[in-house]
N, C-alpha and C positions, 0 to 999 in steps of 0.2 A: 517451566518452559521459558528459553528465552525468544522475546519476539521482536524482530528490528521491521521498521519502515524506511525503507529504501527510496531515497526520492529526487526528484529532478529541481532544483532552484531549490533560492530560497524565500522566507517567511516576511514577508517587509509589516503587515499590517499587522496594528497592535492588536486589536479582538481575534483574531485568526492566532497569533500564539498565544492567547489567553487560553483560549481553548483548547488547544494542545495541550497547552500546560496543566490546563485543569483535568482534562483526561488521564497524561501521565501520571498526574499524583494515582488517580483513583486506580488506575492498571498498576499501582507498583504494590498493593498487597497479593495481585494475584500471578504476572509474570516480573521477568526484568525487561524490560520495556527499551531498546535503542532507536533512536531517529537518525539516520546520516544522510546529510544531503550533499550533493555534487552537484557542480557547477552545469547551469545550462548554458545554452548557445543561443544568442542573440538570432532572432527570429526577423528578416524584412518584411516590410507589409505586404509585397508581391512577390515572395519569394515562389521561387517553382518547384513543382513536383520534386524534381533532383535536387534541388536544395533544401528541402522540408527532407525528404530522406537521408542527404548528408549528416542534418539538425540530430534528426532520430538515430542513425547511425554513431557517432561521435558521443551524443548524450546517452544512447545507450554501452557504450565501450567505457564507459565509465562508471555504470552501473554494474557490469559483467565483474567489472575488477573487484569488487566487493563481495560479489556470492562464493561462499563452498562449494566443493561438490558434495556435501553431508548436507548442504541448507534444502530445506521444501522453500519451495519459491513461489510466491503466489504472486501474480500479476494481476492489477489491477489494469481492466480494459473494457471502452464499450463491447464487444465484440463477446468476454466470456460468458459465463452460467449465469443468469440471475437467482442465486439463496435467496430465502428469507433470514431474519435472523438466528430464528430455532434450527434449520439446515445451517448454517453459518458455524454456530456454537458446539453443535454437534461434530460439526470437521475440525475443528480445533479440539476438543476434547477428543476424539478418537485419533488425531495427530498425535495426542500425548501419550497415549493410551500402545498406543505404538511404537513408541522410544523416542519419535521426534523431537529431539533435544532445540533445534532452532528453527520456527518459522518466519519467515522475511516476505514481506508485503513491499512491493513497487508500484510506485506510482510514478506515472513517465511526466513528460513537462509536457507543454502547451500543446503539443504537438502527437502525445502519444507517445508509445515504446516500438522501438526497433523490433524486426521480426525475429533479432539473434536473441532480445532477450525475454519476447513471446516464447520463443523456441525453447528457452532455458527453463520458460516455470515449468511447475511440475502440475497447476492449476490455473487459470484465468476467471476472474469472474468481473460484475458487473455489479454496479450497486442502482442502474437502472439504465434506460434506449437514453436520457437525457442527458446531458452533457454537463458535466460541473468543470468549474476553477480548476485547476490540480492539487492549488494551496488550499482550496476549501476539501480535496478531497481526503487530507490529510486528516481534521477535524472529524468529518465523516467516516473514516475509515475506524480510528482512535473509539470513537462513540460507539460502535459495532463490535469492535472488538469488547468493550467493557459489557454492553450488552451481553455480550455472548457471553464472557463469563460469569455473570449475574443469574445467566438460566442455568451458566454448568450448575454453579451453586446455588440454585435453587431458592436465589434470592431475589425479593420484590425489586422491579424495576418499572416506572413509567411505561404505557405504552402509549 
């Protein structure tokens, strides 16, 4: 399976792609593993409603441009399902199981994802009601995912 992370900005602090990086390695026995990120929109301190939705607007129209219509799309959103990781592992393993040849995981910028590209997954989920980084959610996302294939196969992992 190949699985991209779709993301808004980029990675500036070194521990933060350390960790990525270290993840990738460990995901690259079990998918092919892609990151692409697009540029974000400088965000003002006061900006307003309409301009926070322009932001998300814009930074989402450049995330659109990258999905298939073949891609499952999973948006990462406070808003979607909260999984655990055994529910997590098990949708990705029954994704495979079903022909889904590419899963793509979005993670929006500072701001969140546009409605057009909520609208576009084909899943939403939540990795908790709390709010993280965007760039830490990368890390986090990476770490779940390896998780998850740890349980497909049946292999000891930390809890």
């Amino acid at each position: 399976m190949k699985i991209t992370v779709l993301c808004v900005g980029k990675i500036k602090e070194k521990y933060l792609r350390e960790g990525i990086a270290e993840y990738s390695k460990r995901l690259s026995r079990y998918c092919k593993l892609e990151i692409i990120e697009v540029a974000d929109e400088r965000t003002l301190d006061r900006a307003s409603e309409a301009e926070e939705a322009q932001i998300r607007c814009t930074e989402g129209e450049r995330l659109l441009r990258l999905i298939h219509p073949d891609d499952y799309v999973i948006t990462l959103a406070i808003q979607g399902r909260m999984p655990d990781s055994v529910e997590l592992s098990r949708q990705i393993e029954t994704l495979g199981i079903q022909g889904k040849s590419h899963l793509v995981f979005v993670i929006g910028g500072s701001l969140g994802l546009s409605d057009e590209v909520l609208n576009r997954g084909n899943d939403s989920v939540s990795f908790s009601r709390l709010t993280f980084p965007h760039q830490l959610m990368r890390v986090i996302l990476l770490e779940q995912i390896y998780r998850g294939y740890r349980i497909i196969h049946h292999e000891p992992y930390h809890k």
